[in-house]
N, C-alpha and C positions, 0 to 999 in steps of 0.2 A: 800830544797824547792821542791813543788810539779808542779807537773804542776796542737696561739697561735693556720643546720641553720637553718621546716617551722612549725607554729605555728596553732593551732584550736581556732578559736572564742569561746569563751564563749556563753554558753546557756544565752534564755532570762529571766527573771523571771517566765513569760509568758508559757515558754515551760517548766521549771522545774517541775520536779513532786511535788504532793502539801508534805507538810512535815507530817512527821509521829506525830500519836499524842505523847505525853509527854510519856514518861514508865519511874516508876520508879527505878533507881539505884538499880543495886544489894546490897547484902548486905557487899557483898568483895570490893565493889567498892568505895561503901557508906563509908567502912573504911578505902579504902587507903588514906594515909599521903597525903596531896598536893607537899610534894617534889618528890614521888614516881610516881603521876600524871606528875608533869614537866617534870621529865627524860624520861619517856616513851612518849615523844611527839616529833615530828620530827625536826631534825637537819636541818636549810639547808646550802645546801652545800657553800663553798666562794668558787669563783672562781678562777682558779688559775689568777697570775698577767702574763701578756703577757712581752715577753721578751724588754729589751731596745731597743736590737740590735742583729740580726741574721742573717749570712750571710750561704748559704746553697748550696754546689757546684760553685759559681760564678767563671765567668771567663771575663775577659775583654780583646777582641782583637781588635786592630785598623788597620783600611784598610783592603784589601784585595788581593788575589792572592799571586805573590810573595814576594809582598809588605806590606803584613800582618805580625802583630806584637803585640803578647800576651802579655801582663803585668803582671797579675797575673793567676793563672789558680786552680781553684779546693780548694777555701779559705771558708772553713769551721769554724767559732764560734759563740758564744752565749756570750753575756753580761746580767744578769738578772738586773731584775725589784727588785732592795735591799732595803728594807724600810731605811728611813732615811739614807740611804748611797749613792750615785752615784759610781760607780767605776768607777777610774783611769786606762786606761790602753794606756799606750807607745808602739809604733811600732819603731823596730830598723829592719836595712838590711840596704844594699849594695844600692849604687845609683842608679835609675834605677828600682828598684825593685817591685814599682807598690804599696808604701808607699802612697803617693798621692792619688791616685787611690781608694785606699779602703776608707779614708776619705772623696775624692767626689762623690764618689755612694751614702754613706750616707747621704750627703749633697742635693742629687738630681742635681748635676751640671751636664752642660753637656761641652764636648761632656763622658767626664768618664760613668755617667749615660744616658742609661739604660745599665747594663750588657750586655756582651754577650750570656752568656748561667747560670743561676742558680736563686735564689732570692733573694733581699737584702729589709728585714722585719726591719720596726720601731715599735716600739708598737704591732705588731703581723701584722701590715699591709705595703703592699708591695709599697717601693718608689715611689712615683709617682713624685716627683720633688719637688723646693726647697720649705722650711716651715719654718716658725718663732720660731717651735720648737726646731730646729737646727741651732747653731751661730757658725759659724766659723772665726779664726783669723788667721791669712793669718803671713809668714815672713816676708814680703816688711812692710813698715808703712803705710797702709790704711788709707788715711785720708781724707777729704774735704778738699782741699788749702784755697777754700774760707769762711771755717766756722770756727768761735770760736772753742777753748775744749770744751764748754760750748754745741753750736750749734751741733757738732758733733757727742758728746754723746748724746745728745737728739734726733739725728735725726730719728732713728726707733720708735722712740714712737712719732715724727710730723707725720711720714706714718702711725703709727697707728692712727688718726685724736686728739690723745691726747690734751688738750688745753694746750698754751703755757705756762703758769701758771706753773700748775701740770706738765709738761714735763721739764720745768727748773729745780721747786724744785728736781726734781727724780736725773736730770742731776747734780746738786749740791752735791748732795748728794754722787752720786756714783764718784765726782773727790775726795772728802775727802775719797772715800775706797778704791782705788787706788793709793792714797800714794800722790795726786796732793795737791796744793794749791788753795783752791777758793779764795781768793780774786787776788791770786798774778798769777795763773795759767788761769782761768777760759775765761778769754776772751783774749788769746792770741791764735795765727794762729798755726797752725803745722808747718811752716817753723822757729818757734821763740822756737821750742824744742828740748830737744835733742834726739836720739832714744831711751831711754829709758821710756822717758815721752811719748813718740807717742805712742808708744808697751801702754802703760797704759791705751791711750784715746783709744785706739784699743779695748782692754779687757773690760772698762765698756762700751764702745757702745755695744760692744756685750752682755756683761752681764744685762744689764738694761732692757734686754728685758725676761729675766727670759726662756732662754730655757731651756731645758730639756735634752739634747745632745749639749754638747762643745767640736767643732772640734777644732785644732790647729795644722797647720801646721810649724813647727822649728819656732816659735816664739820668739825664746830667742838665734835664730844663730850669729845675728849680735849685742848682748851687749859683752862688755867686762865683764869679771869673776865679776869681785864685785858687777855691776849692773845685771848681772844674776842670782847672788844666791840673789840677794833681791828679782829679779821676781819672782824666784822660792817660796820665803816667802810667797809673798803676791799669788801668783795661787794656796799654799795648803789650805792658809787661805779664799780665797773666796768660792775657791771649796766646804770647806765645809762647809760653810755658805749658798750655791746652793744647793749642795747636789743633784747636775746633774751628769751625767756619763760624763768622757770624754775622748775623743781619741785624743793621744799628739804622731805628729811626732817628733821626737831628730835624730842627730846625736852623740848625746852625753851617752854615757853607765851610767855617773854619775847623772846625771840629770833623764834620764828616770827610774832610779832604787830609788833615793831621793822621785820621785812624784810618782810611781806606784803600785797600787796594785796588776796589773799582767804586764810583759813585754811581746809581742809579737815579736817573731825574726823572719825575715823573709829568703829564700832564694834567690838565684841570679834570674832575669829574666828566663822565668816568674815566677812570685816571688808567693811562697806558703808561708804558715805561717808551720816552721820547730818544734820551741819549744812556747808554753803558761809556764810562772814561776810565780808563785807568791812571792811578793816582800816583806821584813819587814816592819814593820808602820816604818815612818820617827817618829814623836814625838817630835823632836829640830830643830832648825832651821837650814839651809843648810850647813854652814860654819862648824858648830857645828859637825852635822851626819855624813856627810859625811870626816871624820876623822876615824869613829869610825872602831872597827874591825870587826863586824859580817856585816856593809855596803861594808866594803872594800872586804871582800870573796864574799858577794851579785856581787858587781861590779866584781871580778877578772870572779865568774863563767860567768857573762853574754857576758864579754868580750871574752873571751875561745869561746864562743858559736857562736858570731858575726862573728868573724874573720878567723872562721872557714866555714861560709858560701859567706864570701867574699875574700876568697881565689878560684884561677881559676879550673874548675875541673880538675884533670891528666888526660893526654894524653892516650891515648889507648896506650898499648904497641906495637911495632912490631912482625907482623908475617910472617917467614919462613926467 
Protein backbone atom coordinates (compact mmCIF):
# COMPACT_ATOMS: atom_id res chain seq x y z
CA UNK A 1 0.00 0.00 0.00
CA UNK A 2 1.04 3.43 -0.87
CA UNK A 3 0.42 6.30 0.78
CA UNK A 4 -9.03 25.94 -6.14
CA UNK A 5 -10.45 36.79 -10.64
CA UNK A 6 -11.59 40.90 -13.18
CA UNK A 7 -13.47 40.77 -16.35
CA UNK A 8 -13.82 43.56 -19.54
CA UNK A 9 -17.30 44.30 -20.75
CA UNK A 10 -18.23 43.53 -24.05
CA UNK A 11 -18.29 46.02 -26.90
CA UNK A 12 -21.54 47.30 -28.02
CA UNK A 13 -22.75 46.60 -31.41
CA UNK A 14 -22.81 50.19 -31.63
CA UNK A 15 -18.98 50.49 -31.15
CA UNK A 16 -17.88 47.53 -33.05
CA UNK A 17 -16.26 48.05 -36.12
CA UNK A 18 -18.55 47.65 -39.13
CA UNK A 19 -17.85 44.07 -40.64
CA UNK A 20 -15.55 43.35 -43.46
CA UNK A 21 -17.15 42.73 -46.81
CA UNK A 22 -17.57 38.92 -47.69
CA UNK A 23 -13.97 37.68 -49.45
CA UNK A 24 -14.02 34.71 -51.03
CA UNK A 25 -12.29 31.57 -49.60
CA UNK A 26 -9.11 30.56 -50.75
CA UNK A 27 -8.88 27.88 -52.77
CA UNK A 28 -6.79 25.56 -50.00
CA UNK A 29 -9.55 26.48 -47.90
CA UNK A 30 -12.41 26.06 -50.06
CA UNK A 31 -10.83 22.37 -50.14
CA UNK A 32 -10.25 21.62 -46.62
CA UNK A 33 -12.32 18.51 -45.31
CA UNK A 34 -14.84 20.00 -42.62
CA UNK A 35 -13.29 17.54 -40.24
CA UNK A 36 -9.80 19.25 -40.75
CA UNK A 37 -11.94 22.61 -40.24
CA UNK A 38 -13.33 21.19 -36.81
CA UNK A 39 -9.97 20.15 -35.30
CA UNK A 40 -8.32 23.25 -36.10
CA UNK A 41 -10.97 25.33 -34.06
CA UNK A 42 -10.43 26.02 -30.43
CA UNK A 43 -10.70 23.75 -27.60
CA UNK A 44 -12.07 25.12 -24.45
CA UNK A 45 -10.55 24.51 -21.67
CA UNK A 46 -12.72 22.34 -18.47
CA UNK A 47 -12.05 23.64 -15.54
CA UNK A 48 -10.24 21.85 -13.12
CA UNK A 49 -12.99 20.29 -10.30
CA UNK A 50 -12.16 22.21 -6.82
CA UNK A 51 -11.08 19.86 -4.19
CA UNK A 52 -13.73 18.25 -1.64
CA UNK A 53 -11.67 19.03 1.12
CA UNK A 54 -8.26 20.77 2.00
CA UNK A 55 -6.68 21.35 4.88
CA UNK A 56 -3.48 23.58 4.34
CA UNK A 57 -1.04 24.22 7.42
CA UNK A 58 -3.90 24.25 10.19
CA UNK A 59 -3.51 24.26 13.56
CA UNK A 60 -6.04 24.59 16.36
CA UNK A 61 -5.02 25.98 19.89
CA UNK A 62 -7.34 26.58 22.83
CA UNK A 63 -7.04 29.26 25.39
CA UNK A 64 -4.20 30.95 25.93
CA UNK A 65 -0.97 31.75 28.03
CA UNK A 66 0.01 28.92 30.17
CA UNK A 67 -3.05 27.60 29.77
CA UNK A 68 -2.92 27.03 26.17
CA UNK A 69 -3.40 23.86 24.59
CA UNK A 70 -2.78 22.72 20.81
CA UNK A 71 -4.74 19.97 19.34
CA UNK A 72 -3.62 19.32 16.28
CA UNK A 73 -0.71 21.42 14.61
CA UNK A 74 0.48 21.61 10.95
CA UNK A 75 -2.37 18.97 9.18
CA UNK A 76 -1.93 19.07 5.81
CA UNK A 77 -4.48 17.09 2.97
CA UNK A 78 -6.43 16.97 0.00
CA UNK A 79 -9.46 14.79 -0.74
CA UNK A 80 -10.45 15.27 -4.55
CA UNK A 81 -13.50 16.08 -6.14
CA UNK A 82 -13.80 11.97 -7.82
CA UNK A 83 -16.55 11.59 -10.44
CA UNK A 84 -18.99 9.20 -9.21
CA UNK A 85 -16.94 8.13 -6.34
CA UNK A 86 -16.94 10.07 -2.89
CA UNK A 87 -13.91 8.78 -0.93
CA UNK A 88 -14.03 7.17 2.30
CA UNK A 89 -11.35 8.21 4.53
CA UNK A 90 -11.08 7.04 8.56
CA UNK A 91 -9.00 8.90 11.03
CA UNK A 92 -7.39 6.65 13.66
CA UNK A 93 -4.79 8.09 16.67
CA UNK A 94 -4.52 8.15 20.20
CA UNK A 95 -7.23 9.87 22.33
CA UNK A 96 -6.95 13.14 22.61
CA UNK A 97 -5.34 13.60 19.53
CA UNK A 98 -7.48 16.34 17.90
CA UNK A 99 -9.64 13.42 15.72
CA UNK A 100 -12.57 15.48 16.59
CA UNK A 101 -11.21 18.49 15.75
CA UNK A 102 -10.51 18.02 12.12
CA UNK A 103 -14.11 16.86 11.64
CA UNK A 104 -15.55 20.08 13.33
CA UNK A 105 -13.50 22.54 11.28
CA UNK A 106 -15.03 20.89 8.50
CA UNK A 107 -18.18 20.95 9.85
CA UNK A 108 -17.88 24.82 10.76
CA UNK A 109 -18.80 24.05 14.47
CA UNK A 110 -17.51 26.05 17.02
CA UNK A 111 -15.89 26.56 19.31
CA UNK A 112 -13.09 23.85 16.87
CA UNK A 113 -13.95 26.33 13.96
CA UNK A 114 -12.37 28.91 13.02
CA UNK A 115 -8.71 27.46 13.11
CA UNK A 116 -6.07 28.94 14.65
CA UNK A 117 -3.52 29.43 12.17
CA UNK A 118 -3.91 27.78 8.28
CA UNK A 119 -7.08 27.20 5.94
CA UNK A 120 -9.80 24.68 5.92
CA UNK A 121 -11.33 24.76 2.01
CA UNK A 122 -14.65 23.05 1.14
CA UNK A 123 -15.32 22.99 -2.50
CA UNK A 124 -12.17 25.38 -2.91
CA UNK A 125 -13.81 27.86 -0.56
CA UNK A 126 -12.77 28.61 2.90
CA UNK A 127 -15.26 27.51 5.95
CA UNK A 128 -17.25 29.85 7.05
CA UNK A 129 -19.53 27.78 9.26
CA UNK A 130 -22.00 25.31 9.41
CA UNK A 131 -23.98 24.06 5.82
CA UNK A 132 -26.48 21.63 4.90
CA UNK A 133 -23.85 20.45 2.55
CA UNK A 134 -22.20 18.79 5.40
CA UNK A 135 -24.05 16.15 7.84
CA UNK A 136 -22.67 14.91 10.58
CA UNK A 137 -23.57 11.95 12.93
CA UNK A 138 -22.51 12.20 16.24
CA UNK A 139 -21.69 8.62 18.74
CA UNK A 140 -24.32 9.57 21.49
CA UNK A 141 -27.93 8.68 19.79
CA UNK A 142 -29.09 12.15 18.51
CA UNK A 143 -32.50 12.09 18.49
CA UNK A 144 -35.74 14.21 19.22
CA UNK A 145 -37.43 12.38 22.49
CA UNK A 146 -40.43 13.88 21.33
CA UNK A 147 -40.70 12.89 17.58
CA UNK A 148 -41.63 9.82 15.74
CA UNK A 149 -38.61 7.91 13.46
CA UNK A 150 -40.94 9.16 11.03
CA UNK A 151 -40.95 12.85 12.45
CA UNK A 152 -37.24 12.92 13.00
CA UNK A 153 -35.91 11.77 9.88
CA UNK A 154 -38.01 14.34 8.32
CA UNK A 155 -37.01 16.96 10.38
CA UNK A 156 -34.20 18.69 8.08
CA UNK A 157 -36.30 18.80 5.24
CA UNK A 158 -39.54 20.50 7.66
CA UNK A 159 -36.50 23.43 8.13
CA UNK A 160 -36.04 23.13 4.59
CA UNK A 161 -40.11 24.53 4.40
CA UNK A 162 -40.44 21.04 2.48
CA UNK A 163 -44.39 20.25 2.73
CA UNK A 164 -45.35 17.59 4.98
CA UNK A 165 -46.61 15.45 2.28
CA UNK A 166 -43.40 15.08 0.29
CA UNK A 167 -41.27 15.21 3.59
CA UNK A 168 -43.09 12.17 4.97
CA UNK A 169 -42.97 10.20 1.75
CA UNK A 170 -38.89 11.08 1.60
CA UNK A 171 -38.94 10.08 5.32
CA UNK A 172 -40.61 6.65 4.44
CA UNK A 173 -38.60 5.92 2.24
CA UNK A 174 -35.27 6.44 3.76
CA UNK A 175 -36.54 4.07 7.11
CA UNK A 176 -37.08 1.21 4.53
CA UNK A 177 -32.99 2.07 3.44
CA UNK A 178 -31.87 1.78 6.65
CA UNK A 179 -32.87 -1.49 7.40
CA UNK A 180 -36.13 0.09 9.80
CA UNK A 181 -39.63 -1.11 9.54
CA UNK A 182 -42.41 1.38 8.21
CA UNK A 183 -45.35 0.22 9.29
CA UNK A 184 -43.80 -1.39 12.61
CA UNK A 185 -40.86 1.22 13.10
CA UNK A 186 -42.03 4.46 11.78
CA UNK A 187 -44.10 6.09 14.35
CA UNK A 188 -42.38 4.91 17.45
CA UNK A 189 -40.25 7.38 19.84
CA UNK A 190 -36.47 6.81 20.22
CA UNK A 191 -36.88 5.77 23.84
CA UNK A 192 -38.89 2.49 22.18
CA UNK A 193 -35.50 1.51 20.19
CA UNK A 194 -32.65 0.06 20.58
CA UNK A 195 -29.23 1.71 19.88
CA UNK A 196 -28.81 0.28 16.89
CA UNK A 197 -32.09 1.31 15.44
CA UNK A 198 -31.40 5.11 16.88
CA UNK A 199 -27.69 5.06 15.14
CA UNK A 200 -30.16 4.29 11.92
CA UNK A 201 -32.69 7.16 12.35
CA UNK A 202 -29.43 9.14 12.96
CA UNK A 203 -27.91 8.22 9.47
CA UNK A 204 -31.14 8.87 7.36
CA UNK A 205 -31.91 12.16 9.06
CA UNK A 206 -28.62 12.94 8.11
CA UNK A 207 -28.74 11.34 4.71
CA UNK A 208 -32.00 12.58 3.42
CA UNK A 209 -30.68 15.58 3.08
CA UNK A 210 -28.32 14.60 0.42
CA UNK A 211 -24.92 16.12 1.51
CA UNK A 212 -22.02 16.16 -0.11
CA UNK A 213 -19.63 15.68 2.89
CA UNK A 214 -20.42 12.90 5.78
CA UNK A 215 -18.97 13.50 8.93
CA UNK A 216 -19.08 10.70 11.51
CA UNK A 217 -17.87 10.64 14.58
CA UNK A 218 -17.37 6.60 16.21
CA UNK A 219 -20.74 6.04 15.30
CA UNK A 220 -20.72 2.46 15.66
CA UNK A 221 -18.58 2.61 19.40
CA UNK A 222 -21.37 1.75 21.36
CA UNK A 223 -23.15 -1.54 19.19
CA UNK A 224 -22.23 -4.83 19.99
CA UNK A 225 -20.11 -6.84 17.20
CA UNK A 226 -23.05 -8.33 15.10
CA UNK A 227 -24.91 -5.13 15.14
CA UNK A 228 -21.88 -3.37 13.98
CA UNK A 229 -20.83 -5.31 11.11
CA UNK A 230 -24.51 -4.92 9.95
CA UNK A 231 -23.94 -0.97 10.35
CA UNK A 232 -20.93 -1.32 8.55
CA UNK A 233 -23.03 -3.18 5.68
CA UNK A 234 -25.59 -0.82 5.30
CA UNK A 235 -22.76 2.79 5.56
CA UNK A 236 -20.69 0.94 2.49
CA UNK A 237 -24.04 0.35 0.85
CA UNK A 238 -25.44 3.88 1.22
CA UNK A 239 -22.23 5.51 0.58
CA UNK A 240 -22.24 4.41 -2.51
CA UNK A 241 -25.52 4.96 -3.47
CA UNK A 242 -24.44 9.01 -2.16
CA UNK A 243 -21.52 8.92 -3.57
CA UNK A 244 -20.39 11.71 -1.03
CA UNK A 245 -16.87 11.89 0.54
CA UNK A 246 -16.70 10.86 4.04
CA UNK A 247 -14.71 11.34 7.10
CA UNK A 248 -15.28 8.40 9.62
CA UNK A 249 -13.66 8.67 13.20
CA UNK A 250 -13.12 4.58 14.68
CA UNK A 251 -11.28 3.40 17.22
CA UNK A 252 -11.38 0.51 15.63
CA UNK A 253 -8.28 -0.62 13.09
CA UNK A 254 -10.82 -3.37 11.59
CA UNK A 255 -13.62 -1.23 10.72
CA UNK A 256 -11.84 1.83 9.59
CA UNK A 257 -9.70 -0.37 7.15
CA UNK A 258 -13.26 -2.57 5.99
CA UNK A 259 -14.88 0.99 5.02
CA UNK A 260 -11.69 2.90 3.73
CA UNK A 261 -10.29 4.04 0.96
CA UNK A 262 -7.51 5.78 2.68
CA UNK A 263 -6.80 5.59 6.52
CA UNK A 264 -5.39 8.63 8.11
CA UNK A 265 -3.05 7.88 11.41
CA UNK A 266 -2.59 10.37 13.43
CA UNK A 267 0.07 11.32 16.14
CA UNK A 268 -0.18 11.96 19.96
CA UNK A 269 -1.18 15.64 20.84
CA UNK A 270 -0.84 17.85 19.12
CA UNK A 271 -1.85 15.42 16.69
CA UNK A 272 -0.43 15.71 13.00
CA UNK A 273 -1.52 13.27 10.38
CA UNK A 274 1.82 10.78 10.51
CA UNK A 275 0.93 8.23 7.62
CA UNK A 276 -2.17 8.54 4.44
CA UNK A 277 -2.44 4.27 3.23
CA UNK A 278 -4.64 3.31 0.97
CA UNK A 279 -6.81 0.56 1.74
CA UNK A 280 -8.21 -2.56 -0.52
CA UNK A 281 -11.84 -2.32 -1.88
CA UNK A 282 -13.90 -4.26 0.76
CA UNK A 283 -16.22 -6.01 -2.13
CA UNK A 284 -18.10 -8.73 0.57
CA UNK A 285 -19.74 -7.97 3.31
CA UNK A 286 -18.08 -7.34 6.77
CA UNK A 287 -18.22 -10.76 8.59
CA UNK A 288 -17.16 -12.16 5.19
CA UNK A 289 -13.77 -9.65 4.58
CA UNK A 290 -12.79 -9.23 7.22
CA UNK A 291 -11.53 -12.96 7.74
CA UNK A 292 -9.75 -12.69 4.64
CA UNK A 293 -5.94 -12.61 4.36
CA UNK A 294 -4.62 -9.74 2.25
CA UNK A 295 -7.50 -7.66 5.01
CA UNK A 296 -5.97 -9.32 7.91
CA UNK A 297 -1.92 -7.95 6.72
CA UNK A 298 -4.15 -4.51 5.80
CA UNK A 299 -5.31 -4.56 9.51
CA UNK A 300 -1.93 -6.19 11.20
CA UNK A 301 0.19 -3.10 9.17
CA UNK A 302 -2.25 -0.34 10.30
CA UNK A 303 -2.12 -1.59 13.71
CA UNK A 304 1.89 -1.81 13.80
CA UNK A 305 1.46 1.90 12.67
CA UNK A 306 -1.20 2.95 15.51
CA UNK A 307 0.28 1.66 18.35
CA UNK A 308 3.33 2.90 17.41
CA UNK A 309 2.08 6.44 17.74
CA UNK A 310 0.27 5.73 20.92
CA UNK A 311 3.08 4.56 22.57
CA UNK A 312 4.71 7.37 25.18
CA UNK A 313 7.72 9.05 23.71
CA UNK A 314 11.28 7.74 25.39
CA UNK A 315 12.66 9.65 27.88
CA UNK A 316 15.78 11.69 27.09
CA UNK A 317 18.52 9.70 28.30
CA UNK A 318 20.83 10.96 31.23
CA UNK A 319 23.62 13.18 31.11
CA UNK A 320 27.07 13.13 32.94
Amino acid sequence: MSTPDPMQPAASPAAADPAPAAVAPSTAAAAAPASVAAASAPVAATAPRPHVVEFRDVSKTYGSGARAYTAIKNINFVVDDRPDHGEFVSILGPSGCGKSTILRLIAGLSPQHPPTTGDVLVFGQRVAGASADRGMVFQDYTSFDHLSVLDNIAFGLECRGVPLKERHEQAMAWIAKVGLNKDADAQKFPHQLSGGMRQRVAIARTLILKPRIILMDEPFGALDPPTRYAMQDLLMNLWRDQQASVFFITHSIEESVFLSDRVFIMSRAPGTITHQLKMPPAGKPAHVRQRERDFLDAVFEVRDLVEGQERPAAAAPAVG
